[in-house]
DOZA-799444 format. One record per residue: residue in one letter; x, y, z of N, C-alpha, C in turn; residue number from 1. Coordinates in nm, 3 decimals. Layout:
// DOZA-799444
+------+---------+---------+---------+---------+---------+---------+---------+---------+---------+------+
! loti !     n_u !     n_v !     n_w !    ca_u !    ca_v !    ca_w !     c_u !     c_v !     c_w ! pado !
+------+---------+---------+---------+---------+---------+---------+---------+---------+---------+------+
!    a !       X !       Y !       Z !       X !       Y !       Z !       X !       Y !       Z !  NUM !
...
+------+---------+---------+---------+---------+---------+---------+---------+---------+---------+------+
This chain:
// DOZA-799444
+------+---------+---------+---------+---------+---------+---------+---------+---------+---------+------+
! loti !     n_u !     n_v !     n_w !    ca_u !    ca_v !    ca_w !     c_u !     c_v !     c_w ! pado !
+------+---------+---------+---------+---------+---------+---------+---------+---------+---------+------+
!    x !   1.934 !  -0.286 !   2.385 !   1.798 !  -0.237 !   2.377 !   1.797 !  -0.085 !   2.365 !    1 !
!    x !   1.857 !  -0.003 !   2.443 !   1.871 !   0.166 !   2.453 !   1.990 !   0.196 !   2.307 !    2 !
!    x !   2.058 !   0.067 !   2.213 !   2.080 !   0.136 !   2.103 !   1.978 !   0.108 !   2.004 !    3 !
!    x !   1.869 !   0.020 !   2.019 !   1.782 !   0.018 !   1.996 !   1.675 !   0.127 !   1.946 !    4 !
!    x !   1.650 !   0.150 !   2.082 !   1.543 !   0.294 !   2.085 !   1.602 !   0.435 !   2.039 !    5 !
!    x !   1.752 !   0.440 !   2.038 !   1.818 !   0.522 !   2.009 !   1.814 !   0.557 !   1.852 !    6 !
!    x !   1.843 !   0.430 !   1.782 !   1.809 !   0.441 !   1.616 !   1.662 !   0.491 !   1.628 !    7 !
!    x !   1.575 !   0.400 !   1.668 !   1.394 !   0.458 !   1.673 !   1.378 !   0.590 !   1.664 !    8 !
!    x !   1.440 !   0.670 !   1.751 !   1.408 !   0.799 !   1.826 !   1.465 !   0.896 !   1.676 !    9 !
!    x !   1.591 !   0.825 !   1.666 !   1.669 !   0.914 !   1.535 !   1.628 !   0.900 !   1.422 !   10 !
!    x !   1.580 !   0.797 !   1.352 !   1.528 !   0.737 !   1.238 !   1.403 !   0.812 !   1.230 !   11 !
!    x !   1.311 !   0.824 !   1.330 !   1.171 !   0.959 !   1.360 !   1.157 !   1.057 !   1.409 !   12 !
!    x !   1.281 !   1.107 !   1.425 !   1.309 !   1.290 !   1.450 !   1.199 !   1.343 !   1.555 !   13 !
!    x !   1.187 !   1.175 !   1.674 !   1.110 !   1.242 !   1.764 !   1.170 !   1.273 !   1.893 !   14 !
!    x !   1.139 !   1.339 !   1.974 !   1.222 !   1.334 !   2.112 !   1.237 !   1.252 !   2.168 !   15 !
!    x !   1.128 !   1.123 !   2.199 !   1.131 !   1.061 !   2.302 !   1.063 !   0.919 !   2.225 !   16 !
!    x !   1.114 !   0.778 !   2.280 !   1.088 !   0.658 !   2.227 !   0.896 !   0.620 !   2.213 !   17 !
!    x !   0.878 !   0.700 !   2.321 !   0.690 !   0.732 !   2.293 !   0.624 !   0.798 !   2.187 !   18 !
!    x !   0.713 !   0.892 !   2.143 !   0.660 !   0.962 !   2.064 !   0.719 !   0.882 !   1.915 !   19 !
!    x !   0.819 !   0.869 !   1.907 !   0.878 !   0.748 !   1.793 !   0.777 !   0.599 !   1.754 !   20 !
!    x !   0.751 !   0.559 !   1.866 !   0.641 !   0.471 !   1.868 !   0.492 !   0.476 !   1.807 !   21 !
!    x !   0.470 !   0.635 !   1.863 !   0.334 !   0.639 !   1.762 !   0.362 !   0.729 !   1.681 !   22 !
!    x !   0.429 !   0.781 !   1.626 !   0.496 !   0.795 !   1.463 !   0.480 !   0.665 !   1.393 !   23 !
!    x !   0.521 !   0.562 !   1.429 !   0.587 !   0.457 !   1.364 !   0.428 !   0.379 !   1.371 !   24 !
!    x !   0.331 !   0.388 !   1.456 !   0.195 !   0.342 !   1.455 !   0.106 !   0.424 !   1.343 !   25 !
!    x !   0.155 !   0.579 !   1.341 !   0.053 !   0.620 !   1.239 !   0.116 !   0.557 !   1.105 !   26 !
!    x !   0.218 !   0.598 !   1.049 !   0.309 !   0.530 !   0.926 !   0.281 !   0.400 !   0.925 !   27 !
!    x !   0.256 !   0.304 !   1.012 !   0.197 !   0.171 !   0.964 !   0.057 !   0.172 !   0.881 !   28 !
!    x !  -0.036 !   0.243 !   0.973 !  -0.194 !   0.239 !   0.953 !  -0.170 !   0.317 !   0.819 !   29 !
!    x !  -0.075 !   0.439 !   0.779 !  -0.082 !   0.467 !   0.663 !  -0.105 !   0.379 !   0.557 !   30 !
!    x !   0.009 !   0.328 !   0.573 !   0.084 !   0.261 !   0.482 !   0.017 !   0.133 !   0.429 !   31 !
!    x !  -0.093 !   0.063 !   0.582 !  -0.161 !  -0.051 !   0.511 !  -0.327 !   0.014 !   0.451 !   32 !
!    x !  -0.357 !   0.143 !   0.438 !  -0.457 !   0.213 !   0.384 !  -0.393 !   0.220 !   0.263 !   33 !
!    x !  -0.291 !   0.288 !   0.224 !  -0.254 !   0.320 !   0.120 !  -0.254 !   0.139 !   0.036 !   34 !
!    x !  -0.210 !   0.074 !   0.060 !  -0.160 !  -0.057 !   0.036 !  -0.293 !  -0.158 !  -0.045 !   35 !
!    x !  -0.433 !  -0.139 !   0.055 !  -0.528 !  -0.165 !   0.072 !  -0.636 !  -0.061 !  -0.070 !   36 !
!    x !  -0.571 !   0.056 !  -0.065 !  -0.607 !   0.133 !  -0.163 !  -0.542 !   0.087 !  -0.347 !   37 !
!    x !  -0.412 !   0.071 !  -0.331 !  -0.375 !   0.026 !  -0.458 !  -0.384 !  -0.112 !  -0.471 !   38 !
!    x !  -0.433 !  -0.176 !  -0.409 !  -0.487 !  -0.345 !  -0.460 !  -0.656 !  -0.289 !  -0.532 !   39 !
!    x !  -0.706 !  -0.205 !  -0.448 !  -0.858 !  -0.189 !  -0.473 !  -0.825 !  -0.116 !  -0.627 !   40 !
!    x !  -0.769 !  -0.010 !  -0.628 !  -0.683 !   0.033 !  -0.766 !  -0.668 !  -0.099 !  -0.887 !   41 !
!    x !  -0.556 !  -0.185 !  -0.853 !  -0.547 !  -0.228 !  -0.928 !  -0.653 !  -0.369 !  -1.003 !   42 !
!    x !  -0.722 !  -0.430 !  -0.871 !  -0.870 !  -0.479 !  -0.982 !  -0.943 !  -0.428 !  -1.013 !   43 !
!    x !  -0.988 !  -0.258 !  -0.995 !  -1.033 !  -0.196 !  -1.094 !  -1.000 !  -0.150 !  -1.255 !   44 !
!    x !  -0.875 !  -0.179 !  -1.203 !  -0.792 !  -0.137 !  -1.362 !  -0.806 !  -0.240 !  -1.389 !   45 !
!    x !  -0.767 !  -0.323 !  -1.399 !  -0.804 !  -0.541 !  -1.440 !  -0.943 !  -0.528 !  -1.511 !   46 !
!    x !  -1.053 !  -0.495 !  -1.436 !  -1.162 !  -0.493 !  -1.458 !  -1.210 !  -0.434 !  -1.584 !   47 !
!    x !  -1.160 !  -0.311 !  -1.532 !  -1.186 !  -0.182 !  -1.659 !  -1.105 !  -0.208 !  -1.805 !   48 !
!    x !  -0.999 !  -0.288 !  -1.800 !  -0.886 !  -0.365 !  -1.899 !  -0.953 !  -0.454 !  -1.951 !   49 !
!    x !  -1.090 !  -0.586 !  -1.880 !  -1.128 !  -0.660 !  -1.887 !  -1.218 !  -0.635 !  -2.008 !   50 !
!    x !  -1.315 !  -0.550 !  -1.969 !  -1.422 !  -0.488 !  -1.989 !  -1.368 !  -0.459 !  -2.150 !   51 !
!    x !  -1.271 !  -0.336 !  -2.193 !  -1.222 !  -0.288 !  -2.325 !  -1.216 !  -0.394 !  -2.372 !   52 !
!    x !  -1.112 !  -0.533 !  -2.331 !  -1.066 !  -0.606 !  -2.443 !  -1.174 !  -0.716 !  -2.502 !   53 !
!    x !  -1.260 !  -0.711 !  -2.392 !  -1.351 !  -0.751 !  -2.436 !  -1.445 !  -0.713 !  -2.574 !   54 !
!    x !  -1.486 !  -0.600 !  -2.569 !  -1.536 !  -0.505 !  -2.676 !  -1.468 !  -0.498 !  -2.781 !   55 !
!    x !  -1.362 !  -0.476 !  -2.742 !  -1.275 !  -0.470 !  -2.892 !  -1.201 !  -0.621 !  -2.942 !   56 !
!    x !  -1.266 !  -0.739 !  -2.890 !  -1.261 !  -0.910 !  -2.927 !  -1.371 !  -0.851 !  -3.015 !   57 !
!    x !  -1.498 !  -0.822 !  -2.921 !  -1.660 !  -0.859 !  -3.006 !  -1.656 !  -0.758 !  -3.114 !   58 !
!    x !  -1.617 !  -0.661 !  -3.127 !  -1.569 !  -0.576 !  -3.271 !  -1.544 !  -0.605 !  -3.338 !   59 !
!    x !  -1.390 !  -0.726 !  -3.360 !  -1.344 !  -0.755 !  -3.439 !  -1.419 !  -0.915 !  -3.433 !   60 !
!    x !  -1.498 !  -0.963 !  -3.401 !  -1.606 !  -1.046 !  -3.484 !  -1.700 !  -1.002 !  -3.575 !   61 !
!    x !  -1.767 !  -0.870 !  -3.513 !  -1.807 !  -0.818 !  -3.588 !  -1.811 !  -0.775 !  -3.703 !   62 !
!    x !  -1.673 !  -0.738 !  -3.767 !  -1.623 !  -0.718 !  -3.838 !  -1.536 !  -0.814 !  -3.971 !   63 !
!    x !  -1.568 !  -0.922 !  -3.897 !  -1.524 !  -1.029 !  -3.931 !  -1.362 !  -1.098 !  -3.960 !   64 !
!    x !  -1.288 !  -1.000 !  -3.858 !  -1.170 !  -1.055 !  -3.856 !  -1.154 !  -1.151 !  -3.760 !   65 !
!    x !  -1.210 !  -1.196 !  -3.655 !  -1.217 !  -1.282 !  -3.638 !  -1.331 !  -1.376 !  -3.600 !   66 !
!    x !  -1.282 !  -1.512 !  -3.596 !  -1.436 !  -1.586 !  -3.578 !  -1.466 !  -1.643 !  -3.399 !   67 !
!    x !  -1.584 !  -1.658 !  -3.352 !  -1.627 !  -1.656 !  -3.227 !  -1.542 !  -1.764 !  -3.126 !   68 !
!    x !  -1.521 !  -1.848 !  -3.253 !  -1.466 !  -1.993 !  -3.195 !  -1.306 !  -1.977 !  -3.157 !   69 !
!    x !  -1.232 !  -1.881 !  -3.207 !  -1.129 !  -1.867 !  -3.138 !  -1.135 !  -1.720 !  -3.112 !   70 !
!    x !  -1.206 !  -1.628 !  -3.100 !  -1.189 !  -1.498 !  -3.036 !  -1.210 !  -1.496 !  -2.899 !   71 !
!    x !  -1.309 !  -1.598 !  -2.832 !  -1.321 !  -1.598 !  -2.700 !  -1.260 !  -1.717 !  -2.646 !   72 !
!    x !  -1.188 !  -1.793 !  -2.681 !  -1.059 !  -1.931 !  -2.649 !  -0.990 !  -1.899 !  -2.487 !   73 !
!    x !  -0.977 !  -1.776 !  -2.490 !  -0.896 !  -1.747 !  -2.346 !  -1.022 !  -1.768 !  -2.244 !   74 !
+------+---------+---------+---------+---------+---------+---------+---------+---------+---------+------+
């Protein structure tokens, strides 16, 4: 257990296994903000991806390269 806390203490360049502990508490809460942030990231990009390919399907109906019946199939 004390080589335990020993890596802890060294691994977070803190003095003491208390202070390693809430190092290792803020770096969690980081880490699931950050985490929580690039999911929210990435269905916005989905979305915003969604959104273009969409427009540029109904364009090219428009245009008549393609027809309705298989441009929107997916």
């Amino acid at each position: 257990m004390s080589a335990a806390a020993s890596c802890i203490v060294a691994l977070t360049g803190r003095g003491s296994l208390a202070e390693s502990v809430s190092a290792i508490e803020a770096w969690r809460e980081s880490h699931l903000a950050l985490e929580a942030d690039r999911a929210k990231l990435e269905a916005d990009r989905a979305k915003l991806e969604g959104v273009e390919r969409r427009s540029l399907v109904a364009e090219l109906v428009k245009l008549g390269v393609e027809i309705p019946a298989t441009a929107w199939f997916d």
